[in-house]
C-alpha positions as CSV (number, residue, x, y, z in Angstrom):
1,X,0.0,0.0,0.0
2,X,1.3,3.4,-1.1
3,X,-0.3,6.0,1.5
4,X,1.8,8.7,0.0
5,X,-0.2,8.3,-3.2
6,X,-3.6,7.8,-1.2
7,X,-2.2,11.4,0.6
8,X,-3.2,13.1,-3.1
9,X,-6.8,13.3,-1.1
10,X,-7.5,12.5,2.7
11,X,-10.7,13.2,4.6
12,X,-10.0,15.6,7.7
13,X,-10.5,14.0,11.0
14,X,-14.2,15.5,12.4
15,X,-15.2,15.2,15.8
16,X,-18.8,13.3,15.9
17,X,-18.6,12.5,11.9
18,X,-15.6,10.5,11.0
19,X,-15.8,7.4,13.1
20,X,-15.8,3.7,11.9
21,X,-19.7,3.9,10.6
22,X,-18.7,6.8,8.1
23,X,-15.0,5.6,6.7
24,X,-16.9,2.6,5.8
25,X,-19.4,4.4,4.1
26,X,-16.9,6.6,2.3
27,X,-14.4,3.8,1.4
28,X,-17.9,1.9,-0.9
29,X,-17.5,5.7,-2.7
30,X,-13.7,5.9,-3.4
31,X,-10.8,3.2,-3.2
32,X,-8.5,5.6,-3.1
33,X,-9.0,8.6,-0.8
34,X,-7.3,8.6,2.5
35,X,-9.5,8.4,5.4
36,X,-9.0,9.9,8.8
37,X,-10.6,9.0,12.0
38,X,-12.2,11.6,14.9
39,X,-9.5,13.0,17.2
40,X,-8.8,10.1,20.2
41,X,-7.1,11.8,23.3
42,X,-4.9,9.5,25.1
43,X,-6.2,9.8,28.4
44,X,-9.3,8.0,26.8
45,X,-7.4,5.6,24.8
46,X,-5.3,4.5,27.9
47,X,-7.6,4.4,30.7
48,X,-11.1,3.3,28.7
49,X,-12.0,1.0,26.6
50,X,-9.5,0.6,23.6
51,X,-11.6,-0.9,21.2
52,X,-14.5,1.6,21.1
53,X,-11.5,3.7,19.7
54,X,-10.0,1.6,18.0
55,X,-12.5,-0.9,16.2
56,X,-12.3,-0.8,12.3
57,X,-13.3,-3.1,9.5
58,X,-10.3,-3.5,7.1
59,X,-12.4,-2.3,4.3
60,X,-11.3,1.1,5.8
61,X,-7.7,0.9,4.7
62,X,-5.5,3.1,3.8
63,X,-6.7,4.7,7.1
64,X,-4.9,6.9,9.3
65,X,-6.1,7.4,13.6
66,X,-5.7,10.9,14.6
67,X,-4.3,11.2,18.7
68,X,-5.1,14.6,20.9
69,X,-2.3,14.7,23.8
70,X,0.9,16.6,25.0
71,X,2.4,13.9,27.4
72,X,5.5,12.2,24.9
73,X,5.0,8.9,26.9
74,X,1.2,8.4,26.9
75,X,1.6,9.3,23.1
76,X,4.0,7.2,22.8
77,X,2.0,4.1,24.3
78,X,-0.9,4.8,22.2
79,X,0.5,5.3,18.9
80,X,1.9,1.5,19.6
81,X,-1.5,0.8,20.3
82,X,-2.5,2.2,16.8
83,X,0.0,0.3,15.0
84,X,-0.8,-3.0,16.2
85,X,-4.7,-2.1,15.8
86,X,-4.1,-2.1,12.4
87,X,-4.0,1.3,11.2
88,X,-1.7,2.5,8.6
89,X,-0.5,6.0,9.9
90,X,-0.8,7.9,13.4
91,X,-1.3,11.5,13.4
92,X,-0.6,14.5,16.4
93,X,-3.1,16.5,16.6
94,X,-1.9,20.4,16.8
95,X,-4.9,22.3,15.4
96,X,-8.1,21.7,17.1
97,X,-9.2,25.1,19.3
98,X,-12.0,23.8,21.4
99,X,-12.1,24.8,25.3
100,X,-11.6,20.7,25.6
101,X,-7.8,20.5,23.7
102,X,-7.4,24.0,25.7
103,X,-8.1,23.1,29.0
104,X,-5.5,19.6,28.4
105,X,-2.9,21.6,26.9
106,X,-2.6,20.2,23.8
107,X,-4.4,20.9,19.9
108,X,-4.1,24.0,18.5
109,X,-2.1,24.6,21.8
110,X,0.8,23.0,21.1
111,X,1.6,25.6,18.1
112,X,2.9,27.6,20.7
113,X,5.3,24.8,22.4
114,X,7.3,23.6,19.1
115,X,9.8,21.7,21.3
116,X,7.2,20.3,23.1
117,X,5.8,19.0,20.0
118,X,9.0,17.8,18.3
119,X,9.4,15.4,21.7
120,X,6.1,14.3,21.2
121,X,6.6,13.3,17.3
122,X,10.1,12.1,18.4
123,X,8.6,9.5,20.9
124,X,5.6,8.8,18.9
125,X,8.0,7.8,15.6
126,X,10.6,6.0,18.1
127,X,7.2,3.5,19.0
128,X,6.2,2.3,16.1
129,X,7.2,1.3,11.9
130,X,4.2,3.2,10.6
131,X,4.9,7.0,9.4
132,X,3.6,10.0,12.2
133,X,2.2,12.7,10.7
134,X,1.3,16.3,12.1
135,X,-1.8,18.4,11.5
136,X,-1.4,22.1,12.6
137,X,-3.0,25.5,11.7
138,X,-0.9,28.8,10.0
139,X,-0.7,29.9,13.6
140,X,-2.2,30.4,16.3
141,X,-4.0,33.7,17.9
142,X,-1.7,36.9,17.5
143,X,1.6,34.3,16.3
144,X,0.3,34.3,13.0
145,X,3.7,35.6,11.2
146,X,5.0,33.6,8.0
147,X,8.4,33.0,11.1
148,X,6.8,32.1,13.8
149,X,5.1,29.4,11.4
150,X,8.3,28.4,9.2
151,X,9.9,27.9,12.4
152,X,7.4,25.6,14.3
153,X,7.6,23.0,10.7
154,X,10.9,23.2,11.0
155,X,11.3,22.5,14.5
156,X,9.6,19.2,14.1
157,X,10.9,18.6,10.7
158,X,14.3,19.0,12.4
159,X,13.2,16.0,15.3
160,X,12.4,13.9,11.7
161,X,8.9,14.2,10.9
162,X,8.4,14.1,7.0
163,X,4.1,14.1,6.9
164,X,2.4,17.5,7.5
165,X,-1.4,18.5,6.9
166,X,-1.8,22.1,7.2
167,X,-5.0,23.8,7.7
168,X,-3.9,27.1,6.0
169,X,-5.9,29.5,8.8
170,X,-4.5,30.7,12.1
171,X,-6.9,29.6,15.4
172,X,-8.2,32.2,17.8
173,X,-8.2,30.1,21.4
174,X,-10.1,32.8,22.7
175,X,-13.3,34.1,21.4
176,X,-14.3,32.3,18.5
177,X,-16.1,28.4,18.6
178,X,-14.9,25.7,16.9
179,X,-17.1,26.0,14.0
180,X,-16.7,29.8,13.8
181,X,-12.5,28.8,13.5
182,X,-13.2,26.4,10.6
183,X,-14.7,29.8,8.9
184,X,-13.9,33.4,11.0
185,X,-10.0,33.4,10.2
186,X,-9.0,34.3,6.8
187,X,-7.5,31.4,4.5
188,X,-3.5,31.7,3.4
189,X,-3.2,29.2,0.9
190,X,0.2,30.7,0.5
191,X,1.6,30.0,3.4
192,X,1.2,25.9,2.4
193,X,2.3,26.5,-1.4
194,X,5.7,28.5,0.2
195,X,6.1,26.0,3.0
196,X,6.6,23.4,0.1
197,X,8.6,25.6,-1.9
198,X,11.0,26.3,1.0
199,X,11.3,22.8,2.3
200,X,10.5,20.4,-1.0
201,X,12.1,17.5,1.3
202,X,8.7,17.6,3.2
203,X,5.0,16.2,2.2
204,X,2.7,18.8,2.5
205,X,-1.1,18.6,2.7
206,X,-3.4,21.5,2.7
207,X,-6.4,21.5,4.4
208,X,-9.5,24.5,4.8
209,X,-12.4,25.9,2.6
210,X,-11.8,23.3,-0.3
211,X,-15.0,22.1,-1.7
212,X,-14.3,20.5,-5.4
213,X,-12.3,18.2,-7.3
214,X,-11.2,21.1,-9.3
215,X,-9.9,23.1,-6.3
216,X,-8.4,20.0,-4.6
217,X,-6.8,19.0,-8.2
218,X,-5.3,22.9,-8.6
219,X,-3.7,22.3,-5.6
220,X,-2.1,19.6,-6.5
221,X,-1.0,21.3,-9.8
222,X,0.5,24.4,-7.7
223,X,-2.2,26.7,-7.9
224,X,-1.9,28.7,-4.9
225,X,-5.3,30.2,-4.7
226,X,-6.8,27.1,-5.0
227,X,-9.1,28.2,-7.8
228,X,-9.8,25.7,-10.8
229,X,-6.9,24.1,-13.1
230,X,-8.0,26.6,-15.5
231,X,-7.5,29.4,-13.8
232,X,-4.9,32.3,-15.0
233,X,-3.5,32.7,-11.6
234,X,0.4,32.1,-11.5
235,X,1.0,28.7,-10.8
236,X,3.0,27.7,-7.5
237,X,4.9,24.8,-6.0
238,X,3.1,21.4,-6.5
239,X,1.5,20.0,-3.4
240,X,1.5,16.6,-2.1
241,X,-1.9,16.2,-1.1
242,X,-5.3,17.6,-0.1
243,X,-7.5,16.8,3.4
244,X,-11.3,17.9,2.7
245,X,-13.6,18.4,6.0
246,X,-17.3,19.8,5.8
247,X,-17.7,19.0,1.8
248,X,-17.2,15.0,2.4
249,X,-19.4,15.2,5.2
250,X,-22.0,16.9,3.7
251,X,-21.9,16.3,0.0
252,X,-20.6,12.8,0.3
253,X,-21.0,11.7,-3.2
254,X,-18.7,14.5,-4.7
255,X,-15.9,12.1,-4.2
256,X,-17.5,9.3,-6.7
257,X,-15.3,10.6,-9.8
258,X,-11.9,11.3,-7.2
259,X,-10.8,7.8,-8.0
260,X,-10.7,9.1,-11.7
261,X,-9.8,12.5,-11.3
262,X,-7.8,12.7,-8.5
263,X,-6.0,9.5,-8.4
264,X,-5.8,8.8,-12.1
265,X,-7.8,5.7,-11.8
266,X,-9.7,4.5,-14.7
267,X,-11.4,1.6,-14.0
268,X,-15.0,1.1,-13.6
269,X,-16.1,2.8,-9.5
270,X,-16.6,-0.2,-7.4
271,X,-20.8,1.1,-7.1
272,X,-21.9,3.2,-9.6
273,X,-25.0,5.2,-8.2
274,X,-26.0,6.3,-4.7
275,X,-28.8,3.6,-4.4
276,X,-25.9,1.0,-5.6
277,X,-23.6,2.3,-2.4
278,X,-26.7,2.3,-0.1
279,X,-27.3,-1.6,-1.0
280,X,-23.5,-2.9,-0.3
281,X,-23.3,-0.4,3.1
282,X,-26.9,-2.1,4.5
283,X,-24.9,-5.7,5.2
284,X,-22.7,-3.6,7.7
285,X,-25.5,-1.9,9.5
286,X,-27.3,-5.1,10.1
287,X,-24.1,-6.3,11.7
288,X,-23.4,-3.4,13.3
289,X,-27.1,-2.7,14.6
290,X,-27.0,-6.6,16.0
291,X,-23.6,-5.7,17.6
292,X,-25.5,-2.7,20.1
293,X,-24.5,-0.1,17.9
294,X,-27.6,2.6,18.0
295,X,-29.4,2.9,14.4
296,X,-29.2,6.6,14.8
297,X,-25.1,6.3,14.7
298,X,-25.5,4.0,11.6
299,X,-27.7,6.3,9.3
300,X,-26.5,9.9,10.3
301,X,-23.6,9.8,7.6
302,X,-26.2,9.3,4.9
303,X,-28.1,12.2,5.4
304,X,-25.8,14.5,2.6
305,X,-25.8,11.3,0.5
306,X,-28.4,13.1,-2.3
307,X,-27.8,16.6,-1.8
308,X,-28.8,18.2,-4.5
309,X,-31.4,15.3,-5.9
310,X,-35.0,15.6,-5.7
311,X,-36.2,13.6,-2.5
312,X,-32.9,14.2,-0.8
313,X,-35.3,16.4,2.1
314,X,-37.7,13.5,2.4
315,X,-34.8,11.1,2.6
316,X,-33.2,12.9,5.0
317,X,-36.0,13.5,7.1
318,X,-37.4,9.8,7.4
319,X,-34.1,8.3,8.1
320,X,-33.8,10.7,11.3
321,X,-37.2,10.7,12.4
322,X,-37.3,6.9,12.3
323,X,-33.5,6.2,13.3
324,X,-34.7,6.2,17.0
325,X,-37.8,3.7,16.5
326,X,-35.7,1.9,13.7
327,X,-36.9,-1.7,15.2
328,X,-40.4,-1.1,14.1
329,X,-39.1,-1.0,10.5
330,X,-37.9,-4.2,11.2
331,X,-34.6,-2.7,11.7
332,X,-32.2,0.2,10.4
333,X,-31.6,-1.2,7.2
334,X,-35.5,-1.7,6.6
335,X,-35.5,1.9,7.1
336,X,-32.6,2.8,4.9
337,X,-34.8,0.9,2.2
338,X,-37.9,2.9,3.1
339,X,-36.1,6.1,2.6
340,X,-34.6,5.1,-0.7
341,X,-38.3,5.3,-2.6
342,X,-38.0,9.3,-2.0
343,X,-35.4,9.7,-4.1
């Protein structure tokens, strides 16, 4: 398996959407695309109950856990654990501004403490054979200077990490929420398209406010605005790959050609219409719904499945009215099936 080439497109890691249920779901719609788990602080990992973190189906792979933490030996422990789980990369979290990462010292934190960070890498890499990657923002509150962010990559590129996803905006800690940082701070592609000019030694993914195959494949081309591959702008450095949040989340079935366009792939998608994708993910659910797993958890990452189709309001609107009484469909996949005659 060659995760560098699955790195061309990755789906960010998103607290309460990208857990088991959806990176199933979104590996029936690409082969190819990278797919990233919710953020797993060690505290959890260590002292509960590993596999509710760690549980996958190998369908999943290439797949890559994302850990929250700032203690080099509990990171250490746990990105072991991640390796022998199964997964195929572990990744430091060093972007996330909620009051949670805050109040533990570490996400978006962490900008702030580059030696702390190179430690962590340094005993993270030192515990396992799989790569350890990084994920950071531009900066972080008033350190939002093209130095102060030059220097924190190189600090940890220096301790030997090679694998960084950048969210190209800076992160107030203070005063904005979570969603409002995924949108309030301005976007500097060109911090991410300099960065991999400067240091061409490093892999380099960007990550913020991309929402098309033609932005994501500009990108890859070296367009630093991220506007389409036909656009006038000048062209900058190539990048190595591109995370998408929201736009996978929401819009799902925008990556059903990335296999093609993306990757370069051109053989026949492995389902070839929504309804198609919908019939092989129902097997899981029935297993998974058996298992104790809540029918509301199983059908939530379908809701942007037909955004955009006729139905797709309908369809959304019986599969979370009826998730929560899903046995007297005779089930959550009966329901699934009920919803499908909207669209």
């Amino acid at each position: 398996m060659n995760i560098d080439f699955n790195r061309r497109l990755s789906i960010a890691p998103m607290l309460d959407c990208t857990d088991r249920h959806e990176r199933y779901f979104l590996r029936l719609i690409s082969r190819h695309v990278l797919l990233y788990s919710e953020m797993v602080v060690t505290h959890a990992l260590l002292h509960a109950n590993p596999e509710m973190f760690l549980g996958h189906e190998e369908l999943e792979y290439p797949a890559v856990l994302q850990l929250g933490g700032s203690n080099p030996g509990d990171l250490a422990k746990c990105s072991k654990m991640v390796e022998v789980a199964g997964f195929q990369e572990v990744n430091l979290n060093c972007g996330c501004p909620s009051d949670r990462v805050q109040s533990g010292s570490f996400g978006a934190c962490l900008m702030k403490e580059k030696s702390l960070v190179a430690d962590c890498f340094k005993a993270m890499q030192d515990a396992v054979s799989i790569p350890v990657s990084i994920k950071c923002r531009i900066g972080v509150d008033d350190f939002d200077s093209w130095d102060f962010f030059g220097d924190f990559i190189q600090t940890i590129a220096d301790a030997g990490c090679k694998y960084f996803i950048i969210h190209a905006r800076k992160a107030w800690l203070k005063g904005l929420s979570p969603k409002e940082n995924r949108e309030v701070p301005p976007l500097h592609y060109e911090f991410v398209h300099r960065l991999k000019a400067e240091m061409p030694q490093l892999n380099i993914s960007i990550n913020g406010g991309i929402k098309s195959l033609d932005q994501i494949v500009g990108h890859l081309q070296g367009d630093p605005t991220g506007a389409t591959v036909s656009s006038t702008a000048p062209k900058g450095t190539a990048l190595d790959g591109v995370m998408v949040g929201r736009e996978a989340y929401e819009n799902p079935w925008f990556l059903h050609d990335a296999d093609r366009i993306v990757f370069g792939d051109e053989g026949e998608p492995r389902y070839k219409t929504r309804k198609e994708v919908l019939e092989a993910y129902l097997p899981y659910v029935e297993k998974q719904f058996t298992q104790g797993c809540p029918a509301t958890i199983l059908v939530k990452h379908l809701y942007g499945l037909f955004a955009g189709v006729p139905g797709a309001r309908k369809f959304r609107q019986m599969l979370s009215e009826g998730a929560p009484r899903a046995k007297e469909y005779g089930g959550p996949a009966e329901l699934i099936r009920k919803a499908m005659e909207f669209v």
